[in-house]
Each structure stands twice: as structure tokens, then as C-alpha cells.
C-alpha positions in Angstrom: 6.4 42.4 20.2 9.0 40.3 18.9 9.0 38.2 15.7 7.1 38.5 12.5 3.6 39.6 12.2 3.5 37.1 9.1 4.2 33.8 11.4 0.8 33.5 12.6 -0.6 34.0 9.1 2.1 31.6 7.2 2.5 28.7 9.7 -0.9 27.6 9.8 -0.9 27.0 6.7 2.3 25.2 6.2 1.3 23.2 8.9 -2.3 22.3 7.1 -0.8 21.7 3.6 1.9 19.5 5.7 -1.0 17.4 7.2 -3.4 17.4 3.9 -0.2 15.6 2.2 0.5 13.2 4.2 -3.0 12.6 4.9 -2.9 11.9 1.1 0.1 9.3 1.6 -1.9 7.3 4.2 -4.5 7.0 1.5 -2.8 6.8 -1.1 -0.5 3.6 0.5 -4.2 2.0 2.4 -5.5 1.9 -1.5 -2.8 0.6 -3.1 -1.2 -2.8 -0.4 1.9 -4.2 -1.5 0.9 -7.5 -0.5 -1.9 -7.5 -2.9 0.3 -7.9 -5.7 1.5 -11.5 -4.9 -1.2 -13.7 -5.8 0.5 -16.8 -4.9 3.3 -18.2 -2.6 7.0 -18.2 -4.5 7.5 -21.6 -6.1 10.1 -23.8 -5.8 12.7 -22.7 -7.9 12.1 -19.3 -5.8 12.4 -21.4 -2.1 14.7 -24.1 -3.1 11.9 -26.7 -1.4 10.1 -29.7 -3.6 6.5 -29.0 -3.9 4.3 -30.3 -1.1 2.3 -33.1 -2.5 -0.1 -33.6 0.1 -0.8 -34.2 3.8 1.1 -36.4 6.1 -1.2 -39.4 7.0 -3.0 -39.1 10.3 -3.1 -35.0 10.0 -5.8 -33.2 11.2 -6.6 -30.1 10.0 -3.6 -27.5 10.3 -4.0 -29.0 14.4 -0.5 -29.9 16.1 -0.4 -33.4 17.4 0.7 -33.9 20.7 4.5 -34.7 21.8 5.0 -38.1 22.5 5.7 -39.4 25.8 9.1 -39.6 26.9 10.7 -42.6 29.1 11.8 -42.1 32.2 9.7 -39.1 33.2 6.4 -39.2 35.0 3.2 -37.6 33.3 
């Protein structure tokens, strides 16, 4: 028989404290979001664009209004 009679004895447990740890980082990173720690959109200092003050007249709801029709082409 070649090899060590100690492989079958020490790999499975490598491999098991290998998949308990990063079993631990997946929880670990699921608990703890990085998005979570920005409560609010950057400013505009951060962006470099003037606050929005409000809605365009005539805008409907976050809809996109259609294209308007151009000349010389048939609908």
C-alpha cells in the first residue's frame, strides 16, 4: 500500500474545518451587508449634481413617456 496510513485520518478533517470556516464567512458577510451602511444617496458636494427639487411637470410616476414622432417617417 502506498502513502500514509494517517491521510485518511487527517484529510477529512482538514477538509471539514476548511468547510466549517468558510461556512462561517458566508454567515458572517449575509449578517453583516455592506450596503446597509449607507443610509442615504451621496449628496451633492459627493456627485457634483444640484439637488433635484422636484418632478418635471407632466411626469407620471417613475413611467417613461413615449418618443415623439419623427417627420418624414411613417408610424
Amino acid at each position: 500500500m502506498t502513502g500514509s496510513f494517517l491521510v485518511p485520518i487527517i484529510v477529512p478533517i482538514v477538509a471539514v474545518l476548511a468547510l466549517a470556516f468558510w461556512l462561517g464567512l458566508v454567515y458572517r458577510a449575509d449578517a453583516h451587508p455592506g450596503w446597509k451602511a449607507h443610509a442615504e444617496a451621496p449628496g451633492s458636494a459627493v456627485t457634483g449634481l444640484p439637488p433635484r427639487t422636484g418632478e418635471p411637470a407632466g411626469h407620471q410616476g417613475g413611467e417613461l413617456a413615449p418618443s415623439p414622432p419623427e417627420h418624414g417617417r411613417a408610424a
